[in-house]
C-alpha positions as CSV (number, residue, x, y, z in Angstrom):
1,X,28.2,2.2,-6.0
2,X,30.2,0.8,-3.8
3,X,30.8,3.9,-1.4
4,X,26.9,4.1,-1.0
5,X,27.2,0.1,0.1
6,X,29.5,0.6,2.5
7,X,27.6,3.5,4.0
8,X,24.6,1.2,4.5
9,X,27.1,-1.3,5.4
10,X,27.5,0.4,8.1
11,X,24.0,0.9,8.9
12,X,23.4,-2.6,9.1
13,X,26.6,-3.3,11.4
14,X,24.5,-0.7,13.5
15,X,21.0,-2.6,13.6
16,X,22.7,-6.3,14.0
17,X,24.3,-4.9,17.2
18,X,20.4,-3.0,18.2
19,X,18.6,-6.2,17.8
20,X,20.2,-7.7,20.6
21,X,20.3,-5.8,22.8
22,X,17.7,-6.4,26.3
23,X,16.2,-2.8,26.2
24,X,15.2,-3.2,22.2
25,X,14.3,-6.5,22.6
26,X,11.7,-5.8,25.6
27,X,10.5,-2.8,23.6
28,X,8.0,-3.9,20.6
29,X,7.9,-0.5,19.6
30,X,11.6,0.0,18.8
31,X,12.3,-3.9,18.0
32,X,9.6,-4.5,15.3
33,X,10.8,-1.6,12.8
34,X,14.6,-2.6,13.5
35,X,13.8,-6.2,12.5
36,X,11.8,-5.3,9.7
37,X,15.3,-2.9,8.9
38,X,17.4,-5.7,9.5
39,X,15.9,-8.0,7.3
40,X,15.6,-5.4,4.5
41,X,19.4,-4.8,5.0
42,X,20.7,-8.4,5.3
43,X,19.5,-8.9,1.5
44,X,21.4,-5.5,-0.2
45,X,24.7,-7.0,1.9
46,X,24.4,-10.3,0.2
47,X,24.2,-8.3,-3.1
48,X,27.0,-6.2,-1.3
49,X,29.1,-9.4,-1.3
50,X,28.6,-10.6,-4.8
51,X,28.9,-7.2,-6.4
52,X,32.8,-7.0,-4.2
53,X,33.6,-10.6,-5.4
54,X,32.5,-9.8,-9.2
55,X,35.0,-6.3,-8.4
56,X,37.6,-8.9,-7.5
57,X,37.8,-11.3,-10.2
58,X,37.1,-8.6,-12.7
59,X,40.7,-6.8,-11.5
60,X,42.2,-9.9,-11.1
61,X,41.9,-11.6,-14.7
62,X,42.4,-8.1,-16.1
63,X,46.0,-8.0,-14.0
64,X,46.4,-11.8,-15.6
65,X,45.1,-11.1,-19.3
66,X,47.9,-7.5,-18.6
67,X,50.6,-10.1,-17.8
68,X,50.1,-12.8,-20.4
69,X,52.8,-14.9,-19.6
70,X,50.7,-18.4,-18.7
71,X,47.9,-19.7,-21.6
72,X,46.5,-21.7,-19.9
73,X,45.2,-19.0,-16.8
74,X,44.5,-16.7,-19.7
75,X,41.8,-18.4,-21.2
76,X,40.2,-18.8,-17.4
77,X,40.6,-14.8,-17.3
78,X,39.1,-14.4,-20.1
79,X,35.9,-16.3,-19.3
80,X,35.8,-14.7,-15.3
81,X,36.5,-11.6,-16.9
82,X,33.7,-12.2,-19.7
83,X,31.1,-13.6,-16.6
84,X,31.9,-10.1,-14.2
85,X,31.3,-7.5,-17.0
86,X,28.1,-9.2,-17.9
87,X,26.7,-9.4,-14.3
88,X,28.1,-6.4,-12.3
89,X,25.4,-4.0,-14.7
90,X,22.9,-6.2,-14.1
91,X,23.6,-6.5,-10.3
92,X,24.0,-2.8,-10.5
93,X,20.6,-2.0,-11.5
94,X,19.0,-4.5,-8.6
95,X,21.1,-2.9,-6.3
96,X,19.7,0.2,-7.5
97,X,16.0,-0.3,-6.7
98,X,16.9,-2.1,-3.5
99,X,18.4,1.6,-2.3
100,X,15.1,3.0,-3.2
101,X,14.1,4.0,0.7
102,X,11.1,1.6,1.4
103,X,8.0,3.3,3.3
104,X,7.9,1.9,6.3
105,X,3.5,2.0,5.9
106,X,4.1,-0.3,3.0
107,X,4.1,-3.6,5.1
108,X,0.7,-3.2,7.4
109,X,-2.6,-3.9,6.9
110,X,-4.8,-1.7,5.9
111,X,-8.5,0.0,6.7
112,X,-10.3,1.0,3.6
113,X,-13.6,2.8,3.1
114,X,-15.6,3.1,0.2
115,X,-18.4,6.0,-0.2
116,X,-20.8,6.8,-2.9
117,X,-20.2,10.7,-4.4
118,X,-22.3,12.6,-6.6
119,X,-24.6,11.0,-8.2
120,X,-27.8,9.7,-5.9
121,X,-28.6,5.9,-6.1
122,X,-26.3,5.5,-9.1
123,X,-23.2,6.1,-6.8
124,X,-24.2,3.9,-4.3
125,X,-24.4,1.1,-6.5
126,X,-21.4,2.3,-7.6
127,X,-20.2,2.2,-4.4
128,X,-20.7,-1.7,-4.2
129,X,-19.3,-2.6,-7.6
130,X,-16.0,-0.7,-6.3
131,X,-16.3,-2.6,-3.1
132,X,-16.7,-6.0,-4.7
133,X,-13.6,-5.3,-6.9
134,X,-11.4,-4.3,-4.4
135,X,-12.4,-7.5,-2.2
136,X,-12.0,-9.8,-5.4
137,X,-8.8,-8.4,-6.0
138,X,-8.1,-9.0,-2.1
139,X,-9.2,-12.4,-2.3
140,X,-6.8,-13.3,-5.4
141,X,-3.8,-12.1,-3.7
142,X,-4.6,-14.5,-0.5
143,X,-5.7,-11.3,1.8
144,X,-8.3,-11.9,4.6
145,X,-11.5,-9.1,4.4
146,X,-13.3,-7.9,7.5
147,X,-16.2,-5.7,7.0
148,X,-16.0,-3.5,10.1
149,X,-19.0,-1.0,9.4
150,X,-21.7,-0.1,6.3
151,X,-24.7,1.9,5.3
152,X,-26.9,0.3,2.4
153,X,-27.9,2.5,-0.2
154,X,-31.5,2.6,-0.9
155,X,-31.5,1.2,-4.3
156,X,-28.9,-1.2,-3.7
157,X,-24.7,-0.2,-3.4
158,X,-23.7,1.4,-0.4
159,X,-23.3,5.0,1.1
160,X,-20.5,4.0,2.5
161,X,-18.7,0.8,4.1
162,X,-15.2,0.1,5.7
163,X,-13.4,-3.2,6.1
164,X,-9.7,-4.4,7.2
165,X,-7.7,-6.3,5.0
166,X,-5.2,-8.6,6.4
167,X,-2.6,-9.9,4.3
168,X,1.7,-9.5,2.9
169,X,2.2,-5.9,1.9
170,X,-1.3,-4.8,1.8
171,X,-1.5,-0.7,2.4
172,X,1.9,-0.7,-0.3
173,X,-0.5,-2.4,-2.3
174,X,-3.9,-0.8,-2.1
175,X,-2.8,2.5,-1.4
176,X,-2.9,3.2,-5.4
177,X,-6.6,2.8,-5.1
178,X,-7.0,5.9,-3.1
179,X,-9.0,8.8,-4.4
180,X,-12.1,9.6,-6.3
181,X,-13.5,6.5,-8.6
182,X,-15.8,8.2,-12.0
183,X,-18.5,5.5,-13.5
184,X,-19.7,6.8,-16.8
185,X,-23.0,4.3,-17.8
186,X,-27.0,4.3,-18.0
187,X,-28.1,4.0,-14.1
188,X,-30.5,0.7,-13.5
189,X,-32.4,3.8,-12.7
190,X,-32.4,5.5,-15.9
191,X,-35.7,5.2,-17.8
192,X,-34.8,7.2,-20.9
193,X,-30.8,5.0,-21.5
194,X,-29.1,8.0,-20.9
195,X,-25.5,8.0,-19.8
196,X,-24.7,9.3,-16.1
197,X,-21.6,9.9,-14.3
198,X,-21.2,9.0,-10.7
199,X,-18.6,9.1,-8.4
200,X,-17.0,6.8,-5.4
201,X,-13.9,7.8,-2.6
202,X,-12.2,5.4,-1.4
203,X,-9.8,5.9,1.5
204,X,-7.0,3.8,2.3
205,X,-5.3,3.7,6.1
206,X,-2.3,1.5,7.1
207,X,-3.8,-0.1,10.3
208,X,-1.8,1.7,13.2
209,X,-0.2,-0.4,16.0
210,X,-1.3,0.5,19.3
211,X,2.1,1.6,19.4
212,X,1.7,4.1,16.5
213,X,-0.7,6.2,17.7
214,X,-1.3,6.8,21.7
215,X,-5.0,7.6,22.4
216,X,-5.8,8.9,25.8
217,X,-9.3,6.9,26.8
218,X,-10.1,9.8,28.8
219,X,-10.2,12.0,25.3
220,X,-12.5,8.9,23.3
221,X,-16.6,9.4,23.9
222,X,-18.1,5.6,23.5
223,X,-21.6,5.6,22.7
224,X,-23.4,2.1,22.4
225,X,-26.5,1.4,19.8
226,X,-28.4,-0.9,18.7
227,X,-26.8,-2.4,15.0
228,X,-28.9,-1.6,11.6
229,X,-27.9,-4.1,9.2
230,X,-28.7,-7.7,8.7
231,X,-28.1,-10.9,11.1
232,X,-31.4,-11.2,13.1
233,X,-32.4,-10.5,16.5
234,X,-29.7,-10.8,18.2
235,X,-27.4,-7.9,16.3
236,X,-30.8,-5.6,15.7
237,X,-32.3,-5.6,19.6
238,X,-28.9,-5.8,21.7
239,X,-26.7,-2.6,22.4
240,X,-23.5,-4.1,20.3
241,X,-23.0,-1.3,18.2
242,X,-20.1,1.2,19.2
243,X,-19.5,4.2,17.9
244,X,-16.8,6.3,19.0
245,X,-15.6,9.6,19.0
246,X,-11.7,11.3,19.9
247,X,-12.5,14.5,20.7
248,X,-9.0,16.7,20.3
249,X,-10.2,15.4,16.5
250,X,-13.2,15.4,16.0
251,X,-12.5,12.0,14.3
252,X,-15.5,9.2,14.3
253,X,-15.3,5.6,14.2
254,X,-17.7,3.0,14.4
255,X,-18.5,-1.2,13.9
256,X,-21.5,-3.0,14.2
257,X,-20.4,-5.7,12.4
258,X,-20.0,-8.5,15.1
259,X,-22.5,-9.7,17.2
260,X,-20.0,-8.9,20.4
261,X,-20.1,-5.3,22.0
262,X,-16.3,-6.1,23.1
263,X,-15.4,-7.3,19.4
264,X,-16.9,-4.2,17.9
265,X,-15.3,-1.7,20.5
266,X,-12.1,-3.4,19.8
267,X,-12.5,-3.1,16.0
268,X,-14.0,0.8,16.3
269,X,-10.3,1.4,18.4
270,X,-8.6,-0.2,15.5
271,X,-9.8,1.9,12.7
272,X,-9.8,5.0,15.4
273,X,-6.1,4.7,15.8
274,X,-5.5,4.5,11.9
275,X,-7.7,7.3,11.0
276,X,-5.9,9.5,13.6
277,X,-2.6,8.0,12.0
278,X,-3.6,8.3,8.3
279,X,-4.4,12.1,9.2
280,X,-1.0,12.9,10.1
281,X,0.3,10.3,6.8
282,X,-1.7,12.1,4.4
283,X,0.1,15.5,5.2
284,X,3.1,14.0,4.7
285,X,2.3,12.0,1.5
286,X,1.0,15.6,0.0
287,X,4.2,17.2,0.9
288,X,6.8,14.5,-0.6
289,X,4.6,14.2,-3.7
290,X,5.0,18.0,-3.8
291,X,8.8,17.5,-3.8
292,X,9.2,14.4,-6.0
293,X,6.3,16.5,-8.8
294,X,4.7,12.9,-8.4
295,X,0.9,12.2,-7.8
296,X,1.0,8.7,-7.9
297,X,0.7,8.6,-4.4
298,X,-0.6,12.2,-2.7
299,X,-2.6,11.6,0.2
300,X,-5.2,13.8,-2.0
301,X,-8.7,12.1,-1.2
302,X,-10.7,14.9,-4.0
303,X,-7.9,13.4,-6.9
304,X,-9.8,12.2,-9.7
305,X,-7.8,8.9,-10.4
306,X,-9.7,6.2,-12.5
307,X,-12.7,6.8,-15.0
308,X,-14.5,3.9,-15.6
309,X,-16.7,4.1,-19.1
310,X,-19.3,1.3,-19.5
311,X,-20.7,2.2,-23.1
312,X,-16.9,2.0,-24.8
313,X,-15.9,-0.8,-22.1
314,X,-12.7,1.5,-21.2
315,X,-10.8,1.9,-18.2
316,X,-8.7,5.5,-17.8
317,X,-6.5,6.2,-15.0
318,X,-5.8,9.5,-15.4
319,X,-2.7,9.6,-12.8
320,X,-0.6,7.8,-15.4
321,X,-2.5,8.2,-18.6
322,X,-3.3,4.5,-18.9
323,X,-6.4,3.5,-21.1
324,X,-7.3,-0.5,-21.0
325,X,-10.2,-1.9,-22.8
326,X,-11.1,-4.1,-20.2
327,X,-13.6,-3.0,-18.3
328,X,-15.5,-6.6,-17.5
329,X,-12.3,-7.9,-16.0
330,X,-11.0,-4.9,-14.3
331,X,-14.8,-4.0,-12.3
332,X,-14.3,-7.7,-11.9
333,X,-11.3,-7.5,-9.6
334,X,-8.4,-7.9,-11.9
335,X,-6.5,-4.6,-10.9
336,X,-3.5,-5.7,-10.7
337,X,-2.0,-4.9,-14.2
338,X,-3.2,-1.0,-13.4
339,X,-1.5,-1.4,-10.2
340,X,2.0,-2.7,-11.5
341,X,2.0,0.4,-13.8
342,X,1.5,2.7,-11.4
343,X,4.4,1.0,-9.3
344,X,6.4,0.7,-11.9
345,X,5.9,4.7,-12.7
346,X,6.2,5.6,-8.7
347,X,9.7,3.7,-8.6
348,X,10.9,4.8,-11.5
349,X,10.8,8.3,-10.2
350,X,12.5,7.5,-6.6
351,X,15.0,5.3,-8.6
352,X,16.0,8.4,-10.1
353,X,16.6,10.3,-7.1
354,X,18.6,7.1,-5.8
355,X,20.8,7.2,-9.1
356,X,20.8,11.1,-8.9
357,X,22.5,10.4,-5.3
358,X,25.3,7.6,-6.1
């Protein structure tokens, strides 16, 4: 344990003398992940310290108990001896999932996208009850929600809409959410109370820094139009729609959501640069979950994660085998148990490469 400590010991000897230097500092793009480092490291050499001091005492009342001469410095052994054997296994295993590498994507903000699948009107409403428990779920956890762009279904729902979410750790977060959403219920369009099944994707993107991705304006095709959804006159008659469209890609992104044509162009380049960045992500996603055997987290968009069954109020996500008869509360925003079991399953299998290592 404490060989792989002083390895990162010296890691973080290496990034405390980065940090301040001029060249980093006047460079956002190096400075910002070696501060994010930094911090991350600063905490495992605080338990770095404790675990060496806990070492120490343990050897020393060992040496004393050996010795046995004074009584009195016995019985104080005893008890720093008693207090190190309890903690050092305990530190140990936080140690431990502090050494599991942290994905650097983990701390942004995120784009997300929701659109209806198979399944006509049904899915579009679907659609929307997938949206409104993603932003409830958003909303309990203190993260901001900006629709960027949306097409309405025709009986209600959505085709599809995207919005950024703002918050601590969001894309670590919501990335779990990613992949293809199953409703099993009697459509409000059903005359005969049958039971359909209808599908949702939803796409997650860490937002990409301008930094992140470079896009050449000379390679991005800008069209303007006039907005389709609601907010009056002024969004449905002016040219502040933008759609736009990188052409080594092929990649399209649009808002319409603000009543500004600068405000939506500046949105559009937003979810532009993380589509472009999420491309190049969800390759490498697919290839370490092809390593690890682990498809908590496989940058697969066509995975068939969660099935949600009104008629027996159950909740299956089928990535982890979890079945939760909560359905009200769960379509209702309260994800968050489901989430902390597929953490829970995703670190347990990178803890065990980090054990497998020490």
């Amino acid at each position: 344990m404490l060989d792989k400590l002083n390895i990162v010991k010296q890691r973080f000897d290496e990034v405390s003398d980065l940090i301040i230097q001029p060249d980093i500092i006047s460079d956002q793009k190096k400075y910002i992940p070696l501060s994010k480092e930094y911090k991350d490291l600063k905490q495992l050499m605080n338990k770095r310290e404790e675990y060496i001091a806990l070492s120490n005492n343990l050897e020393e009342a060992e040496e004393i108990i050996k010795d046995g001469s004074d009584a009195e410095m016995l019985e104080m052994a005893k008890m720093q001896m008693d207090e190190a054997k309890e903690r050092i296994p305990e530190l140990e295993e936080e140690i431990r999932f502090m050494l599991i590498p942290k994905d650097p994507e983990d701390a942004k903000n995120a784009v997300v996208e929701v659109r209806a699948g198979t399944g006509g009107d049904e899915a579009s409403i679907f659609a929307g009850d997938i949206f409104r428990m993603l932003t409830k779920y958003c909303d309990s956890k203190g993260w901001s929600v900006s629709t960027v762009d949306y097409s309405e279904g025709t009986n209600g729902g959505f085709k599809e809409i995207q919005f950024e979410v703002n918050g601590e750790d969001v894309y670590g977060t919501l990335k779990y959410e990613a992949g293809v959403h199953r409703v099993q219920r009697v459509p409000q369009t059903e005359t005969q109370g049958r039971v359909h099944t209808s599908a949702a994707t939803v796409m997650v993107f860490p937002e990409a820094e301008e930094f992140d991705v470079e896009i050449d304006p000379k390679e991005v095709r800008i069209d303007y139009f006039c907005s389709s959804g609601p907010g009056g006159q002024s969004v449905n008659t002016t040219y502040s729609a933008v759609r736009l469209t990188h052409e080594p890609t092929g990649i399209v992104a649009q808002c319409q959501d603000q009543k500004s044509q600068h405000k939506n162009k500046e949105k559009a380049f937003k979810v532009l640069r993380s589509r472009i960045y999420e491309m190049e992500l969800a390759k490498k996603q697919a290839e370490d979950a092809e390593k690890r055997g682990n498809m908590v987290t496989s940058g697969d968009r066509s995975a068939k994660i969660r099935t949600y069954n009104y008629p027996q109020g159950r909740v299956t996500d089928h990535r982890i085998n979890l079945t939760l008869y909560d359905l009200d509360n769960i379509i209702s925003g309260d994800i968050q148990k489901i989430i902390d079991e597929l953490k829970l399953v995703d670190n347990t299998e990178k803890l065990k490469q980090v054990s497998d290592s020490l």
